[in-house]
Each structure stands twice: as C-alpha cells, then as structure tokens.
N, C-alpha and C positions, 0 to 999 in steps of 0.2 A: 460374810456368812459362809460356811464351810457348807459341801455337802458328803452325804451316808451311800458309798455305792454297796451294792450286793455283794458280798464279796464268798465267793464259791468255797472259799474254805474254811467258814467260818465254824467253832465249835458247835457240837450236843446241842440242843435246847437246855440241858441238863445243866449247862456253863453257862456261866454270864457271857452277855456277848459282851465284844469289848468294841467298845465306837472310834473310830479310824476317823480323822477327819486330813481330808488332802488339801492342801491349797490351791486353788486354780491361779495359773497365772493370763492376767490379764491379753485378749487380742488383739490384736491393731484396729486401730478404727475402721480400717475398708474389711477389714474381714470380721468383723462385727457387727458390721454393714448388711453384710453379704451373708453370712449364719440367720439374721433378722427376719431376711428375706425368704429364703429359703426352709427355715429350719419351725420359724413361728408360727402354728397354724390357730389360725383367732376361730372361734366359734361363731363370731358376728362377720358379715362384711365388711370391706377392706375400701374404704372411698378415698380419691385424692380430693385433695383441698389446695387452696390455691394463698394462703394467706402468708404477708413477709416473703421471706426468698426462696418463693417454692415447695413449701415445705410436705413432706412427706404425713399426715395426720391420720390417726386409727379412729374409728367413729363407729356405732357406742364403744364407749371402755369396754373389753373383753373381762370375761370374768379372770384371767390372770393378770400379776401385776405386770402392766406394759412397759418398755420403755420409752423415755421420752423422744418428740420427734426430732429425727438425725435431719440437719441441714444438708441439701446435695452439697459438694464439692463446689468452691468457685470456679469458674473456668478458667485454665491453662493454657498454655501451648503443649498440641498434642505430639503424642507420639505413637508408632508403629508397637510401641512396647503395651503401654498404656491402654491402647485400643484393643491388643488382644488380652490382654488381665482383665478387661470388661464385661468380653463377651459372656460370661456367665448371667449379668444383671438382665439381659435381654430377655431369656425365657422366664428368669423371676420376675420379673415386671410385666409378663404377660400371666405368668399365673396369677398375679395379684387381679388383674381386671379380669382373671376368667377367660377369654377368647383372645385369638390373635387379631381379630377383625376391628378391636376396639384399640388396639395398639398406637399406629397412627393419630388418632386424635388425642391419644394423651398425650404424646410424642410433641404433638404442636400446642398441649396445649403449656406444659410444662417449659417449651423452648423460649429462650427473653432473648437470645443471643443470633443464633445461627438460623434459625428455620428448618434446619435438617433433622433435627431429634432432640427431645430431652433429656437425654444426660449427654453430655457431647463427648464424653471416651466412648462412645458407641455408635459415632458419625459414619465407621465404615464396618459395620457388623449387622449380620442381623436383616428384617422385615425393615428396617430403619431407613435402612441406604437401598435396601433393594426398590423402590418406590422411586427414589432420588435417583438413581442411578437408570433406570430405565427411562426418567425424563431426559437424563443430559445423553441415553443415548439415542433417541428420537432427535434432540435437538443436534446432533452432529450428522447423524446420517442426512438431515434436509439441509445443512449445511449446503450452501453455493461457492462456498469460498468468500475471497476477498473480492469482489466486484470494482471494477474502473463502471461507475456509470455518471454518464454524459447527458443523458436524457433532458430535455431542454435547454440543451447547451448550444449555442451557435459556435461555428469556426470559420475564419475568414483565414486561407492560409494560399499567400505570396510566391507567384516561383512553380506553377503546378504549368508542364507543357505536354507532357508527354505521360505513359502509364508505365514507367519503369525508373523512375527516380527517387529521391525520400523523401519530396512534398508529396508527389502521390502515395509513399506509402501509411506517409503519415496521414493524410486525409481518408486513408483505407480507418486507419487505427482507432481515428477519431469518430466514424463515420460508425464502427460495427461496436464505439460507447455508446450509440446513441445519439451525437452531435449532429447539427444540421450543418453541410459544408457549404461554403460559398467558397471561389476560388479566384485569383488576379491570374492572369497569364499573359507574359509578355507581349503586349501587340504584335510584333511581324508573326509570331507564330500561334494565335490566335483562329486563324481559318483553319488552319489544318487542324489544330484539337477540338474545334468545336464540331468539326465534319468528321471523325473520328469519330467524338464518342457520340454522336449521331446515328452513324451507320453500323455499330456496334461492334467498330476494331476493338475499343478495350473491355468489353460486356466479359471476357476471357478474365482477364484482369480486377475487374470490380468485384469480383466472388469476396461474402464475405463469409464468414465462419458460419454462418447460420443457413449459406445457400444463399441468398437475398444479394442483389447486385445494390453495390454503391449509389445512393443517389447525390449528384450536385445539383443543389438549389437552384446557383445562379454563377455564371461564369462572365466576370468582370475582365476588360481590356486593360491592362498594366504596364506602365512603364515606371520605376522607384528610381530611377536615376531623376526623375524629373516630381520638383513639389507641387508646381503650379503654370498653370498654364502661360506662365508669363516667364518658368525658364526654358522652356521649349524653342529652341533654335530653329529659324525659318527652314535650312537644308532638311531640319527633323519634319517639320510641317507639308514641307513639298516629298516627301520619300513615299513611295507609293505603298511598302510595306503597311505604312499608315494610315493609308486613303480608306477611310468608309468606319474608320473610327472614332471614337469623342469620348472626353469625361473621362481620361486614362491616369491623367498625372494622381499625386499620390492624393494630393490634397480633392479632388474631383470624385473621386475612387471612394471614400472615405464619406464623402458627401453624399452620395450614389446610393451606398448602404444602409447610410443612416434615413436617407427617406425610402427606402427599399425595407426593411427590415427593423431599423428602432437602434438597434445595441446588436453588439457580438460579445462573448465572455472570452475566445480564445481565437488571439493573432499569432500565426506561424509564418517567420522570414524562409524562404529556403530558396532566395538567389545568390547567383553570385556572377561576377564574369569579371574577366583581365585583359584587356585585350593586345598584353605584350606579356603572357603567362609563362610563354614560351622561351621569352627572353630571361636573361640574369640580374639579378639585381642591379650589379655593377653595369649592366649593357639595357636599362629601364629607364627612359624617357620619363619626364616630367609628366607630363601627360597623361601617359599612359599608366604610370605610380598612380594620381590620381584619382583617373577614370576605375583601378580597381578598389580602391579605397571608397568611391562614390558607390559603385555599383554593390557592393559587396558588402560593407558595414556601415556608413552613412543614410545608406536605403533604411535602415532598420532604425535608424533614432528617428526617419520621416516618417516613417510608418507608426510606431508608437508614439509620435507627434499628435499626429492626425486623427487616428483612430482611438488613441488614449477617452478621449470625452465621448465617445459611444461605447465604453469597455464597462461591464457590469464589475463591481468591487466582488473583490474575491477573481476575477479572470487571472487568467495566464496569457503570458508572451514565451515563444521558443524559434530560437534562430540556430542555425549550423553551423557548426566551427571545423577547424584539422587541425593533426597534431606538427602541419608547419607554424603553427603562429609560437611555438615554444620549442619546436627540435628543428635542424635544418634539414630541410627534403629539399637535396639539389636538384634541380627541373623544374622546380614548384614557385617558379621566378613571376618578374613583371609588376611588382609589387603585390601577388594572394598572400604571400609569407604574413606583410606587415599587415594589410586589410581584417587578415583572422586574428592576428594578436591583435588589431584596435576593436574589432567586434568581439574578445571576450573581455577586455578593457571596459566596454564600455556598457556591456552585459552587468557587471557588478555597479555601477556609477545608476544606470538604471533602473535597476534592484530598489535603489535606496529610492528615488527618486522619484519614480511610480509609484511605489508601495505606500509613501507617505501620503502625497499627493491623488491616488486613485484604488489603493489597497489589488494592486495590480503586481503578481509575481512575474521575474524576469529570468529565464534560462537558457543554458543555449545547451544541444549536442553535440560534443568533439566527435565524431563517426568514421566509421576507419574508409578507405577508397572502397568504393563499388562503382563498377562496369557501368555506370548511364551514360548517357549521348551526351552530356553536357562534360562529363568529366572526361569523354575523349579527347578535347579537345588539348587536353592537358600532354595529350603524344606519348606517354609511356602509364596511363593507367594500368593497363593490362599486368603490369611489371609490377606493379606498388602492391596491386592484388596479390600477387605470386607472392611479395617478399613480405605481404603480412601473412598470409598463411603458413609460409616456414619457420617464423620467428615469433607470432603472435602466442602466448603460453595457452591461447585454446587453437590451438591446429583444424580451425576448418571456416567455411565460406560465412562470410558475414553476408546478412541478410537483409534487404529493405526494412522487411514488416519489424525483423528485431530494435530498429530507429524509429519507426512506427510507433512501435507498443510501449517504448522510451517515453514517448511525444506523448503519446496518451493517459499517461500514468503523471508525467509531469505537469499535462494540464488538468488533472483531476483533483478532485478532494483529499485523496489517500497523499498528494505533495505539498498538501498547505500551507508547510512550515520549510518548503525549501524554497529557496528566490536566490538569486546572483551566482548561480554556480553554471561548473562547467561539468555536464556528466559525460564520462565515455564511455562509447560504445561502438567498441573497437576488436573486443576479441581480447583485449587486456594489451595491445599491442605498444599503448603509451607507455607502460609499467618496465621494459626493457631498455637497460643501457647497452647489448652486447648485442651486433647481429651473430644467430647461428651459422650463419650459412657462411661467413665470412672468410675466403680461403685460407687466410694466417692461422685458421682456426683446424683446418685438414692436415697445418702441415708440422 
C-alpha cells in the first residue's frame, strides 16, 4: 500500500489534483523495532505478557491496525558496539510501563538468561546496571581479600628453640591464621626456652599483626634423631642435658599429642644439624655423613611416620630445604649438601605416599640464608647473606616471617592442589647462573 503526503506545491483547487504515490522502502528489523516503540502511541494500555519467548503483546487491540508481536532478539555474545545501539530501547521501555520505578521488575521479569535485565544489549546501560552495579560495588568495598584462615586448625611444628629462626617464624605465620601451636624443641635446649618465654624475653617477638602475642599451647621435649625409646644410647640416657626429661623420642612425642589433643592437621620439620658441617665432603667421616643425614632429612620420614595416623585428611606437611642440595655452596660440607637433596627427594616420594594413604600434602621450602644461631654454626653465614643480597635479582634482606607466610599459605586451603614441591623463597637467588659481583666480571 502506497501513501498520499501533502505536498506544498500542489495545483488550484480549480486543477485536478494529481496523486503521487512514493514507495517506501522497507527498515531493518531493529529499527522497526525501535520506530514501534517509540513512534506508536496506542490509545489503550500497553501490558507485557509473558507467553512463548517473552514476547512483547499489545492488549485491548488498539483502535489502529497493530503490528504483529516482534519476538526479542536471541541472545548473543555482546558487545561494546551493540550495548551502546541499545541504549535508546531503555527510556522506550520505560515509557511503555509509564514510570521508571516499575522498570526493574520488568527488567527481571522478562530476564530467562542473566538476571541482570531484560534485553541483554542493555546489560551496561541505563537504571538496568545502575542497580547491578551499586551491589557489586558494596560487595567489593567489604571485600577482605583473599584470607589464609587456620581457625581450628592445629600445628605441631619440630625445631622451634629460640624466637629468631623460621620454625619460630613460621609458628608466628600459623599462629596470626588462627592455628593452635604446639611446638618439639630439642631437649638440651628446652630449659632455656621454656624460661624465656616464661619470663617474657620473646613477648617482643610474638607480636602478632593484630597486636595479640602468640600463644603456645604446649611445648614438647624433642629429640627426631631418635624413633623410639629403644634407639636411645645409654651415654644419651646418662647426659645430663637430659636429666629431668621423658616421652622425647619421635614415636613418644606423637603418643604424647595424641592423648594430649586427639589429631593435629599441620606438621612442620624445621631441624637440622651436621656435625662435621664445617668439614668437605672429601674430609667427611662416615659418621658424621650420616648423623646429618639422620638429623636432618631422616627426622622427617619419622615424623610423618608417627604422627601420619593423628593427621586430619586434607593436613599439610612442610619441612626446609637450601639451594645446596642442587647448586654447590663450598663451606656448606659434612654431608647438609647430600642430607637437603635426600630431603627434597624424598619430599616428592612422600607427596604420593601420604596423599594416597592419609590425603595428607607434602612440601618443603628452599629459603635463602638468614642470620639464626643455628646457622652460625655453619662459620661464614654472615657471608652467604651478603652474597645473596648482591646477586639475588631482588636486592634486599630476606625475611623470617616472608618463610613464615610461605608455611602458611602452604598449609592452607588456598594450596590444596599443590603437594611434592619445592617452593623458594629466596629473593629469586636460585634463578641465577652468573655471580655479579664476581671479579672476572670488573675486569
């Protein structure tokens, strides 16, 4: 059907008029759409209806001829383009219901897909999103982040003597999740930590992020060189360091806790000792190879021996590594070189092992040197520190609590899915084949 415009220049009355007929050519469906909306004013109310897929329906018939109802759009994948071509439908669509206040609920009632609005190229336009958008920004601002929480988590962590090493930091780390600490510390030096933190030499030291001093539960007498009270050597029995002790060995220890407390979820190794450290490989004693082998990575299969069947499924294991067990650090003799490669050895063999058998993960940290008493002993610490700070590709002091918050994070939920690994946390200092500082390099 053609239509008759007025046309201004038409003849006299007196002349025939003559009829002009124009063809229209047809609009694209979205703008067909969009004229319907905007351009059709009904005499009757304008109701949505809800029948088939959403469909758009005019109710009474208007006294003119209506068109039939336009199905929305399927849904697509959107775009920036698309979303703003849309925004025009958003105040049509509220003049059809008359108010902005009733928008919303057509909005959801119309929606089958996303929840955010009814026509979805109009997801970021409009009263639509401004609603949506003010809930996800309430829900970010009370955002806390990612949380490590520990909260009825136990920890029994090996190797704690003093308040400036990484079992104490990591018992910091574990302690300000939430974790309840229990702690082994080697018998001879037992008196003196337990009179310490008594008298409140470390109360300095236990601060924890919240202000709140660290509490230990219960502080166990420790010796992981020894499983049972039956490999305890009489010279060990007569040594007065040990007089006034009992129930130390690993397997007593273990025993100890388990009528003490029930289950633990999270065991941390962090001994170690050599005691021909000092010596070279080539100038290391049977013995003495041994003894750091026992002391040092052997300790830890006793440990998660024993304490494996009071471990709650889902726990974690984390013991300490250095990066002599795979690069050579001359000084670093007496057999520790071999003892840290058989403890990250043996780190992945127990992955499998426990995990099958106890659903218990197994990790350890490679950590770069820090100043503790115990690593004095090693006679050029001081040195190792210096030459990881000039060479490590983060140039500055590595930190207890940063092995700490390692330890923490590893025995948490957020590492469920990591077991048998070796993480470091070093300052990046493993990642270099080249020292800088190396004179050939000045010259």
């Amino acid at each position: 059907m053609g239509c008759q415009p007025l046309n201004p220049l038409a003849p006299p009355a007196s002349q025939p008029a003559v009829s002009v007929t124009v063809p229209t050519k047809p609009k694209p469906h979205h703008l067909r759409r969009h004229a319907f909306f905007t351009l059709f004013q009904p005499s009757s109310p304008i109701k949505p209806t809800h029948r088939g897929r959403n469909r758009i329906g005019l109710d009474p018939t208007p006294p003119h001829p209506a068109p039939p109802p336009l199905p929305l759009p399927r849904p697509r994948p959107e775009s920036s383009g698309e979303m703003a071509a849309a925004r025009p439908c958003i105040p049509a669509c509220q003049r059809l219901l008359g108010s902005r206040a009733a928008l919303p609920s057509f909005a959801r009632a119309l929606s089958t897909q996303t929840g955010f609005a009814s026509c979805r190229k109009t997801a970021s336009a409009g009263p639509f999103v401004s609603l949506n958008h003010k809930r996800f920004a309430v829900r970010a601002m009370s955002a806390q982040g990612l949380p490590i929480d520990l909260r009825g988590k136990r920890a029994f962590i090996a190797g704690v003597a003093d308040d400036n090493g990484y079992g104490w930091a990591i018992a910091k780390a574990l302690a300000a999740a939430g974790a309840e600490i229990l702690v082994g510390t080697w018998v001879p030096a037992l008196n003196i930590f337990e009179t310490s933190l008594r008298r409140g030499k470390f109360d300095e030291s236990r601060k924890l992020p919240d202000g709140s001093l660290m509490e230990i539960t219960k502080v166990y007498p420790l010796d992981a060189v020894f499983d049972s009270p039956e490999d305890v050597p009489d010279d060990v029995k007569a040594n007065k360091r040990y007089a006034g002790s009992s129930n130390w060995t690993v397997k007593e220890v273990a025993e100890t806790v388990k009528n003490d407390f029930g289950t633990i979820d999270i065991l941390v190794h962090s001994l170690a000792n050599g005691p021909e450290v000092k010596n070279s490989l080539l100038e290391t004693s049977r013995k003495g190879y041994l003894a750091a082998v026992s002391a040092s990575s052997y300790s830890f299969i006793s440990l998660l021996q024993h304490f494996l069947p009071i471990m709650n499924p889902g726990g974690a294991t984390i013991s300490l590594t250095y990066i002599a067990s795979e690069r050579t650090i001359p000084g670093y003799g007496g057999g520790m070189s071999s003892a840290k490669a058989a403890l990250e050895s043996d780190t992945r063999v127990l992955a499998y092992e426990a995990g099958r058998k106890g659903k218990i993960r197994v990790n350890t940290i490679s950590a770069g040197p820090l100043g503790s008493r115990a690593a004095k002993a090693i006679g050029f610490i001081e040195k190792m520190i210096e030459y990881s700070y000039v060479n490590a590709p983060l140039q500055k002091e590595l930190l207890a609590d940063e092995v700490g918050n390692t330890a923490a994070f590893l025995a948490s939920p957020l590492a469920s899915a990591i077991t048998g690994s070796t993480i470091y946390v070093d300052n990046g200092l493993n990642t270099m084949g080249l020292a800088l500082d190396s004179p050939t390099l000045s010259t």
